[in-house]
C-alpha positions as a Markdown table, in Angstrom:
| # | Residue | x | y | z |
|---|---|---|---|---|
| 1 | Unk | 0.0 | 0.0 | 0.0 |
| 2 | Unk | 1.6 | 3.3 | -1.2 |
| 3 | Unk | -1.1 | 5.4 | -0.9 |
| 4 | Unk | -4.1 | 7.0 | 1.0 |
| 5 | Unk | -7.6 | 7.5 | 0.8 |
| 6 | Unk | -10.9 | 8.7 | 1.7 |
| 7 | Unk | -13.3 | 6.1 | 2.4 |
| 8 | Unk | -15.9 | 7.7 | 4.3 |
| 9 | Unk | -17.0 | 11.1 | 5.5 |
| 10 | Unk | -19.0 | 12.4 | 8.8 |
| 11 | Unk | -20.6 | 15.6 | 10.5 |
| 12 | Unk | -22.7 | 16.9 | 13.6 |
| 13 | Unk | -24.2 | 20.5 | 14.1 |
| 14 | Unk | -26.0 | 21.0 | 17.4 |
| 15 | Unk | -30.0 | 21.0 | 17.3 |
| 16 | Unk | -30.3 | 24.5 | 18.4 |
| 17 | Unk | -30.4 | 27.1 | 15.1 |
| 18 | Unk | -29.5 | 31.0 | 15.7 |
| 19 | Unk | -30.9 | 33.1 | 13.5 |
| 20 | Unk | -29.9 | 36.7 | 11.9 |
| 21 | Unk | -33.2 | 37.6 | 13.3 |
| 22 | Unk | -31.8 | 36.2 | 16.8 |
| 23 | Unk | -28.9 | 38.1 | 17.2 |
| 24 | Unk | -30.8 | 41.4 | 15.7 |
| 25 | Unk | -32.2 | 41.0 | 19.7 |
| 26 | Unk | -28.5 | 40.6 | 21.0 |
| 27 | Unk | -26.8 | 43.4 | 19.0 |
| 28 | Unk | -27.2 | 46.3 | 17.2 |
| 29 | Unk | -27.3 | 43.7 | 13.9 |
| 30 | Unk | -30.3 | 43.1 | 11.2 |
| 31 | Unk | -30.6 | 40.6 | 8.7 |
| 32 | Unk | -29.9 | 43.1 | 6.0 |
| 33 | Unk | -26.6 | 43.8 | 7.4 |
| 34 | Unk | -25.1 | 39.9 | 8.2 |
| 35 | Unk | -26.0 | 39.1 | 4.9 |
| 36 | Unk | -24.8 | 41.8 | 2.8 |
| 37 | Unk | -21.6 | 41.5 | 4.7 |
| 38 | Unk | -20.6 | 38.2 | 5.2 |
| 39 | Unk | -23.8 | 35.9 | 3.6 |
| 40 | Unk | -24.7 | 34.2 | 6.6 |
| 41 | Unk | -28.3 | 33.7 | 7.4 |
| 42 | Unk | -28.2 | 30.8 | 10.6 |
| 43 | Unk | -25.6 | 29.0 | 12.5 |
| 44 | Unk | -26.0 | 26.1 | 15.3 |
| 45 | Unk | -24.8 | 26.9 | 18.7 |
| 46 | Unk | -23.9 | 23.9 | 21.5 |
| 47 | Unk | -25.7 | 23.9 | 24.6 |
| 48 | Unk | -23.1 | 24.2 | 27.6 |
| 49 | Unk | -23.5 | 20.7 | 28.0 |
| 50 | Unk | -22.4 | 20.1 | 24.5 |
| 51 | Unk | -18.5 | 20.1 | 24.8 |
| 52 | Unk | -15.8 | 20.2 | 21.6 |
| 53 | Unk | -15.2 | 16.5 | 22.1 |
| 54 | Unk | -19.1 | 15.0 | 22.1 |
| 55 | Unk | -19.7 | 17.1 | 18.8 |
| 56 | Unk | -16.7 | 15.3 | 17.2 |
| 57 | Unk | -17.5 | 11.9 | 18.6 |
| 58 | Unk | -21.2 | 12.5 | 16.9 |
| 59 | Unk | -18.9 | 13.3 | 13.8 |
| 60 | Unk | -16.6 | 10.9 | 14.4 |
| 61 | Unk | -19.5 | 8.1 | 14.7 |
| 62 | Unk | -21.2 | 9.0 | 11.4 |
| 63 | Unk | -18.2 | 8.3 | 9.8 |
| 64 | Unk | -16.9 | 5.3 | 11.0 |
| 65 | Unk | -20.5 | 3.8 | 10.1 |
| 66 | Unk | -21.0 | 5.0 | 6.8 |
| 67 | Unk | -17.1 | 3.2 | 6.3 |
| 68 | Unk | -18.3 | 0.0 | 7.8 |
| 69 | Unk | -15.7 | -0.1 | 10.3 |
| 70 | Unk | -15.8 | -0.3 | 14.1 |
| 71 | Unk | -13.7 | 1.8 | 16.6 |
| 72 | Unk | -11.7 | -1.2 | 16.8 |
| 73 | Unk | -10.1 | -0.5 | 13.5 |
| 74 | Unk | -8.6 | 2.8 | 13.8 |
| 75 | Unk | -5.3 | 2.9 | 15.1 |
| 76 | Unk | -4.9 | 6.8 | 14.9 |
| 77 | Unk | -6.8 | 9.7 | 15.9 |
| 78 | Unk | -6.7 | 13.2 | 14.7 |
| 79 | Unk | -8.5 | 16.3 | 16.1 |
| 80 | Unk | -8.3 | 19.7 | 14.6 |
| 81 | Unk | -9.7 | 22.2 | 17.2 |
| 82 | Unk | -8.2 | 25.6 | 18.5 |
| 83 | Unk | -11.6 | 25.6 | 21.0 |
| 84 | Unk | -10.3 | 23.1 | 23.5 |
| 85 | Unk | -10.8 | 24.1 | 27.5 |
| 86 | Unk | -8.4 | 21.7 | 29.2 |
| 87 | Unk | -4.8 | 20.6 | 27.9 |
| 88 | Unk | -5.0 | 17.0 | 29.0 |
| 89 | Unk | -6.5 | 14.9 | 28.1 |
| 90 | Unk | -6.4 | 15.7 | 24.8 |
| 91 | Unk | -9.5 | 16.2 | 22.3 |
| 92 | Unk | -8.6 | 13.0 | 20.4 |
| 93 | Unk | -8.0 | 11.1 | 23.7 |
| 94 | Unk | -11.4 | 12.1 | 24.3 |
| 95 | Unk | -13.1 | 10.9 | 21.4 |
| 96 | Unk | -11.3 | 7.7 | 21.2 |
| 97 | Unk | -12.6 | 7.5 | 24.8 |
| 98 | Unk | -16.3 | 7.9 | 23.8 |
| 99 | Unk | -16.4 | 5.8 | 20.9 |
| 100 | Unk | -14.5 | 3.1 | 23.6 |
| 101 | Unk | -11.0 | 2.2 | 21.2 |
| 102 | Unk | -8.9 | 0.5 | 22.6 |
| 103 | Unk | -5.2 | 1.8 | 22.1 |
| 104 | Unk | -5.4 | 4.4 | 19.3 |
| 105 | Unk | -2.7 | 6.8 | 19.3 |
| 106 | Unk | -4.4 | 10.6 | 19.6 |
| 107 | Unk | -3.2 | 13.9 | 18.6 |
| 108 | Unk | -4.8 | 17.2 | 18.6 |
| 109 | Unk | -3.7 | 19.9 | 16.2 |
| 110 | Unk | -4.8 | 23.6 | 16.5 |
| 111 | Unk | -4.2 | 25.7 | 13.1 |
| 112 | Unk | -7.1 | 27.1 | 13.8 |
| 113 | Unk | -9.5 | 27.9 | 10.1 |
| 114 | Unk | -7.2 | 25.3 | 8.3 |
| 115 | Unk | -6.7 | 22.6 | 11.1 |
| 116 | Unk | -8.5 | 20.3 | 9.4 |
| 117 | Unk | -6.5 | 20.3 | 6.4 |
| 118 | Unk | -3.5 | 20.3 | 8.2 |
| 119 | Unk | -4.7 | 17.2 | 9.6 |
| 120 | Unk | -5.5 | 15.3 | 6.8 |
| 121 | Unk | -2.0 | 15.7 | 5.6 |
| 122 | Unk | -0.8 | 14.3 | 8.4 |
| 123 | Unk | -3.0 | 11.2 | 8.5 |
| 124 | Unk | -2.0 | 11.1 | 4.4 |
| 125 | Unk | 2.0 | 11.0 | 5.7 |
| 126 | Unk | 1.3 | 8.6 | 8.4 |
| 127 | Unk | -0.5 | 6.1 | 6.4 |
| 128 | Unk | 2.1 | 6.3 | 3.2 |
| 129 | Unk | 5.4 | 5.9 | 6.2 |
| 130 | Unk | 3.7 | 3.2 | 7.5 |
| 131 | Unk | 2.9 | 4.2 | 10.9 |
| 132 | Unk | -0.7 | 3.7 | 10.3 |
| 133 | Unk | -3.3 | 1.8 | 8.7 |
| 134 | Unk | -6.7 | 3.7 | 9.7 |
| 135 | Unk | -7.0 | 6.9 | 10.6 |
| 136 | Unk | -10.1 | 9.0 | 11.9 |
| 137 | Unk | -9.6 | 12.6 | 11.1 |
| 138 | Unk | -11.7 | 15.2 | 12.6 |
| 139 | Unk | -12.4 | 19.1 | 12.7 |
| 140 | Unk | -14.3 | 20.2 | 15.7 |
| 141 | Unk | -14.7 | 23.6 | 17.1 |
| 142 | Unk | -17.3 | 25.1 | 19.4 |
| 143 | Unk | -16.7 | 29.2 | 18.5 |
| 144 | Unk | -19.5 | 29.8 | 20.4 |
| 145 | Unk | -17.8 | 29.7 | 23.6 |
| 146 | Unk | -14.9 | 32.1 | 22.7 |
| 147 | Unk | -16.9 | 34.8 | 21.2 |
| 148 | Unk | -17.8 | 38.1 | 22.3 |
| 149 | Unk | -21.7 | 38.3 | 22.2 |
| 150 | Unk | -22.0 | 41.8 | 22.1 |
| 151 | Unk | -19.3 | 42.5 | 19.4 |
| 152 | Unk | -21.7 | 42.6 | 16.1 |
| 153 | Unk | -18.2 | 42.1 | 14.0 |
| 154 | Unk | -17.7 | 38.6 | 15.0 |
| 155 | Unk | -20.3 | 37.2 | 16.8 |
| 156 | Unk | -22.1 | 36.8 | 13.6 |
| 157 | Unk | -19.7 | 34.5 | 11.6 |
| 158 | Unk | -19.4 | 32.0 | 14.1 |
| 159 | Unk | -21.0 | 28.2 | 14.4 |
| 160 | Unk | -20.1 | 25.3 | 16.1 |
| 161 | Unk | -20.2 | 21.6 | 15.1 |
| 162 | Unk | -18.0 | 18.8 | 14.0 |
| 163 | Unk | -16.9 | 16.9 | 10.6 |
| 164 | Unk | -15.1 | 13.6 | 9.9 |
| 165 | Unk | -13.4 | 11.9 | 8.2 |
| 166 | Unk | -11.4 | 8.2 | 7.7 |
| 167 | Unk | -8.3 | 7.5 | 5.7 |
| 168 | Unk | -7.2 | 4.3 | 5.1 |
| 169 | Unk | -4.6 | 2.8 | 3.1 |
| 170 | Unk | -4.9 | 2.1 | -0.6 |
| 171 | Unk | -2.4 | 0.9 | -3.4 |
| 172 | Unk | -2.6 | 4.6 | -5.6 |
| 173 | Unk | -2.8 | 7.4 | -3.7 |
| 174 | Unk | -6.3 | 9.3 | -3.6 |
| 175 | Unk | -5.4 | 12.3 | -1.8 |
| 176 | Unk | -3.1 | 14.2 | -3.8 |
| 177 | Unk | 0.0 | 16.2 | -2.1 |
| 178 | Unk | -0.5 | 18.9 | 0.3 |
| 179 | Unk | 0.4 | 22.6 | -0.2 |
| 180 | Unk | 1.2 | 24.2 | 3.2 |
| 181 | Unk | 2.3 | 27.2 | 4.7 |
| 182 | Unk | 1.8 | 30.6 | 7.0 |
| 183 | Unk | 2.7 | 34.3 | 6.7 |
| 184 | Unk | 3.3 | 34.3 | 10.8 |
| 185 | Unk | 4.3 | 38.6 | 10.7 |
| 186 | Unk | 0.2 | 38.2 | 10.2 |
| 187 | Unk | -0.5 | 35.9 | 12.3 |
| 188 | Unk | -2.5 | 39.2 | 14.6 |
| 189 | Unk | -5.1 | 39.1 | 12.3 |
| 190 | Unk | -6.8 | 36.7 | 13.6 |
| 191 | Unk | -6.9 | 35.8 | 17.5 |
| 192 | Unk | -8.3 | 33.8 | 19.8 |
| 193 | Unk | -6.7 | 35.4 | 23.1 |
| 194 | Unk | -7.1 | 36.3 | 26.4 |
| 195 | Unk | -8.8 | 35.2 | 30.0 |
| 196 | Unk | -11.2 | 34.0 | 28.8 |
| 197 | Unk | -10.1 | 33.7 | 25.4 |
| 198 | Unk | -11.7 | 35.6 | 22.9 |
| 199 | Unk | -12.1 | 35.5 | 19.2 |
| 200 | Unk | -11.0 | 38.8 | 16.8 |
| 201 | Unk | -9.8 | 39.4 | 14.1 |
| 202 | Unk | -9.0 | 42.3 | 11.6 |
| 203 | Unk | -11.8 | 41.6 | 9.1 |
| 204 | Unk | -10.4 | 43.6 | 5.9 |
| 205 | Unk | -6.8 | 42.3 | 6.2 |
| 206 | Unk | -7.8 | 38.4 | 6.5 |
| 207 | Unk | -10.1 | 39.5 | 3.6 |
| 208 | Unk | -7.5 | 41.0 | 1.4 |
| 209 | Unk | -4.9 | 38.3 | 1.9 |
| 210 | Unk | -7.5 | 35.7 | 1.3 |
| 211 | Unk | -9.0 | 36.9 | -2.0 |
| 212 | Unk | -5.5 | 38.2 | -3.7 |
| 213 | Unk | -2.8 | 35.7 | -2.8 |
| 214 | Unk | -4.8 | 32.5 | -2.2 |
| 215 | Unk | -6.1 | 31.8 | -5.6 |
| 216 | Unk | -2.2 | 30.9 | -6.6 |
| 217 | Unk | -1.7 | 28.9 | -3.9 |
| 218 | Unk | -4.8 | 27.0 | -4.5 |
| 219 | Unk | -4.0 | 26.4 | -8.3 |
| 220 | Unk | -0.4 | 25.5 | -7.4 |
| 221 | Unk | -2.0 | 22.7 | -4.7 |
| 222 | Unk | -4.0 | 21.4 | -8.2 |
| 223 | Unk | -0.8 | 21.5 | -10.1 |
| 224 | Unk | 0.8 | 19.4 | -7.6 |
| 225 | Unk | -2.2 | 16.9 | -7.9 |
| 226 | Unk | -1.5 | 16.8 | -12.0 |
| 227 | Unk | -4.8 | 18.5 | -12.7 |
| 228 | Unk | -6.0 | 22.0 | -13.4 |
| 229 | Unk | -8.7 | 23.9 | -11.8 |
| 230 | Unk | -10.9 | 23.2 | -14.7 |
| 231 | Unk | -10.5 | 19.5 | -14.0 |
| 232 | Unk | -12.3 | 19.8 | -10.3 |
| 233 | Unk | -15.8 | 18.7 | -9.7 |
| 234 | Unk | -16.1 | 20.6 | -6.5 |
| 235 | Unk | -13.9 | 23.3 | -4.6 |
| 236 | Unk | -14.3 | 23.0 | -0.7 |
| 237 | Unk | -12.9 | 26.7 | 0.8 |
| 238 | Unk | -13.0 | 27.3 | 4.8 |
| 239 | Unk | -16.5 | 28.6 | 5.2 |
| 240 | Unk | -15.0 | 31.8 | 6.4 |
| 241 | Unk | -17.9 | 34.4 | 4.9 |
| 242 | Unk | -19.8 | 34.0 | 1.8 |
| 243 | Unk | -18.1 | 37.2 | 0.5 |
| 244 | Unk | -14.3 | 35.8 | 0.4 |
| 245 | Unk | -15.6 | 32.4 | -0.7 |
| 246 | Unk | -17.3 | 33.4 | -4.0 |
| 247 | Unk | -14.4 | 35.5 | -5.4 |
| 248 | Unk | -11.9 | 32.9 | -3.8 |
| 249 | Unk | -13.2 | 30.5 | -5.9 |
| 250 | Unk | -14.1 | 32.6 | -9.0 |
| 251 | Unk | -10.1 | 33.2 | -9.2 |
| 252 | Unk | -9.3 | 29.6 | -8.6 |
| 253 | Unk | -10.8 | 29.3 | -11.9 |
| 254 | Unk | -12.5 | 25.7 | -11.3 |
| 255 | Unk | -15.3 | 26.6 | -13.6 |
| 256 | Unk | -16.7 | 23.3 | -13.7 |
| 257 | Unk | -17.1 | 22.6 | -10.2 |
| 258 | Unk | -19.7 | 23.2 | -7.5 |
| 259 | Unk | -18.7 | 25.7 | -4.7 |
| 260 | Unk | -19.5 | 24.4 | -1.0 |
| 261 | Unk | -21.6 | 27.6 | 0.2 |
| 262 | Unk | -22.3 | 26.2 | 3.7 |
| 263 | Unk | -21.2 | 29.2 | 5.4 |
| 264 | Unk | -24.9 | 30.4 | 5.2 |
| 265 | Unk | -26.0 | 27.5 | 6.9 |
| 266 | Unk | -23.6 | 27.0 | 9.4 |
| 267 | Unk | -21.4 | 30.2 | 9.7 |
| 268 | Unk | -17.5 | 29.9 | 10.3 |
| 269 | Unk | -17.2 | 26.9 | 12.4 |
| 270 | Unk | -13.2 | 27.2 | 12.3 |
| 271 | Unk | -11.9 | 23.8 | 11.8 |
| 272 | Unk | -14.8 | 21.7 | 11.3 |
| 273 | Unk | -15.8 | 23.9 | 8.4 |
| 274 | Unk | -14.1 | 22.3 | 5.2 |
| 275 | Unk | -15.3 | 18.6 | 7.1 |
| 276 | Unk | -18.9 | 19.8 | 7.5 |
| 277 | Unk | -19.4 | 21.1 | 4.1 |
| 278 | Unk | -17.9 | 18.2 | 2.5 |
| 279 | Unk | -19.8 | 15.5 | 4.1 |
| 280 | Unk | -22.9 | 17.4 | 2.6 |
| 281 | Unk | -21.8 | 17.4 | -0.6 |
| 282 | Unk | -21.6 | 14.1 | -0.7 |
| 283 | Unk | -24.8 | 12.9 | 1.5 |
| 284 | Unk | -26.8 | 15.3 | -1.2 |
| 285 | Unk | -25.0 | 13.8 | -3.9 |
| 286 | Unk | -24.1 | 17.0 | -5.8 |
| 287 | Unk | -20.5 | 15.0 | -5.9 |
| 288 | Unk | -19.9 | 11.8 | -6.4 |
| 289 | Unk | -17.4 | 8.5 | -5.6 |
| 290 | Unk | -14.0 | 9.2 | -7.5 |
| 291 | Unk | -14.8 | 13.1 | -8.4 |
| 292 | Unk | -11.9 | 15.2 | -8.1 |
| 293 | Unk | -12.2 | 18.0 | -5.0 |
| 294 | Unk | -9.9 | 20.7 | -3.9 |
| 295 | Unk | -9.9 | 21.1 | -0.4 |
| 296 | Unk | -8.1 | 24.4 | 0.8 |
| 297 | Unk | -8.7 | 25.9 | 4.2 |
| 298 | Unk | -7.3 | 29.3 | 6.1 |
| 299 | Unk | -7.5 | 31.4 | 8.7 |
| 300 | Unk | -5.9 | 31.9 | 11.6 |
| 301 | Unk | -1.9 | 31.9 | 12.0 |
| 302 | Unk | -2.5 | 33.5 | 8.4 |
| 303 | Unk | -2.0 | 29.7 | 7.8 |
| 304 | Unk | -3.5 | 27.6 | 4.7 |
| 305 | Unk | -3.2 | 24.3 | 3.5 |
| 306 | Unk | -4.9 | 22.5 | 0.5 |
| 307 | Unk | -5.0 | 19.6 | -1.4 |
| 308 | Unk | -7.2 | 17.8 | -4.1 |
| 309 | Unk | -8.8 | 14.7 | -2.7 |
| 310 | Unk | -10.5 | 11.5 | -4.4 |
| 311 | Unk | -14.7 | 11.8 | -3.2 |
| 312 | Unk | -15.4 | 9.0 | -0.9 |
């Protein structure tokens, strides 16, 4: 086995919806004004009983069935969170505690907007070395518990929930080699800081950055897969706000392919976003087993990562 893949995919969002209307009661905020600004119309917001690692074991679950396997199988665990309370145990420890594995080993990662990307990178390096065999990949973030509800300038992006995903090993590789970085003199523009920690972030420098120097990174993560942009069948961005997604992807120049607009949905749920919107695609079936799919998150850090993936 030389090679990774994708076999299965997974997400939870918490029952409780917040609408525009909603925080219009919280804030000095309409409907009008979220959407015009950022495209969001409703988010889902964990209860305080609803911690990081139960929405990513939900995740987590989902996956696992829809791959036929058992939490017996997975030998590695992966969480990508920057929303975690304690240091130990770990989120991954967590999970793999829930779902009741046995001996997995478990690693959290926090780049933040692109953790889960990051992650599945990882998994793809320790399945091709050999130190793995299946791996359970997850982006969880509750955003809801670091933000500032009376800031209108961030406490309307944010959403909490979970997405999954498991890699296993597979003689041709189906996820295609990651493109990685940061641009740490930036890394201030986007936060989350403080006692308590708090989310910020400087809105029109994340959105400058993301809209005129990540389109070539993204087509230089396609060129590394041996395709072009015109060869994709969907393009899954971090679901930062609608209004750096659409011209994100419009100079990407993956004409062909559907756009993962979940943001209005589910608002920026950090590390869980590129997961969530993902498993959609594929449980509508508006993508389908084999199709070609950039994946290319970032955010905080002024991090990003990317790479095209095989669909599940």
């Amino acid at each position: 086995m030389n090679g990774s893949r994708i076999t299965a995919v997974g997400h939870y969002q918490p029952a409780r919806v917040l609408t525009n209307e909603d925080l219009a009661e919280l804030v000095d905020t309409s409907d009008e004004w979220i959407t015009s600004r950022v495209g969001i119309r409703t988010r889902h917001i964990a209860g305080p009983d609803e911690p990081v690692d139960e929405l990513a074991a939900h995740a987590a679950a989902k996956a696992l069935a829809a791959a036929g396997l058992t939490p017996e199988d997975i030998d590695l665990v992966l969480v990508a969170t920057s929303t975690a309370v304690d240091r130990s145990p770990n989120m991954a420890a967590r999970v793999a505690a829930r779902l009741g594995m046995p001996s997995p080993a478990v690693m959290d990662l926090n780049v933040v907007c692109a953790g889960f990307t990051h992650a599945l990178a990882t998994a793809d390096h320790a399945v091709r070395a050999g130190g793995a065999t299946r791996v359970l990949v997850i982006g969880a973030d509750k955003m809801s518990e670091v933000t500032d509800w009376t800031d209108r300038t961030t406490c309307v992006l944010v959403g909490d929930g979970a997405g999954a995903a498991v890699v296993e090993a597979a003689e041709e590789s189906a996820i295609g080699p990651v493109l990685w970085g940061s641009v740490p003199e930036m890394g201030h523009a986007v936060r989350i800081e403080g006692t308590p920690a708090r989310f910020a972030q400087e809105g029109q420098s994340v959105y400058r950055w993301a809209t005129t120097k990540l389109p070539a990174i993204a087509r230089k993560a396609c060129e590394r897969a041996g395709l072009t942009p015109e060869d994709l069948a969907a393009v899954v961005l971090h679901q930062a706000n609608l209004r750096i997604i659409e011209p994100l992807a419009g100079k990407i120049g993956a004409v062909n392919a559907v756009v993962a607009r979940d943001v209005v949905e589910s608002g920026n749920t950090s590390a869980a976003s590129i997961p969530i919107a993902l498993s959609k695609l594929v449980e509508r079936g508006e993508i389908s087993t084999g199709d070609r799919v950039l994946l290319f998150g970032f955010g905080g850090n002024l991090s990003y990562a990317g790479q095209v993936i095989h669909c599940p």
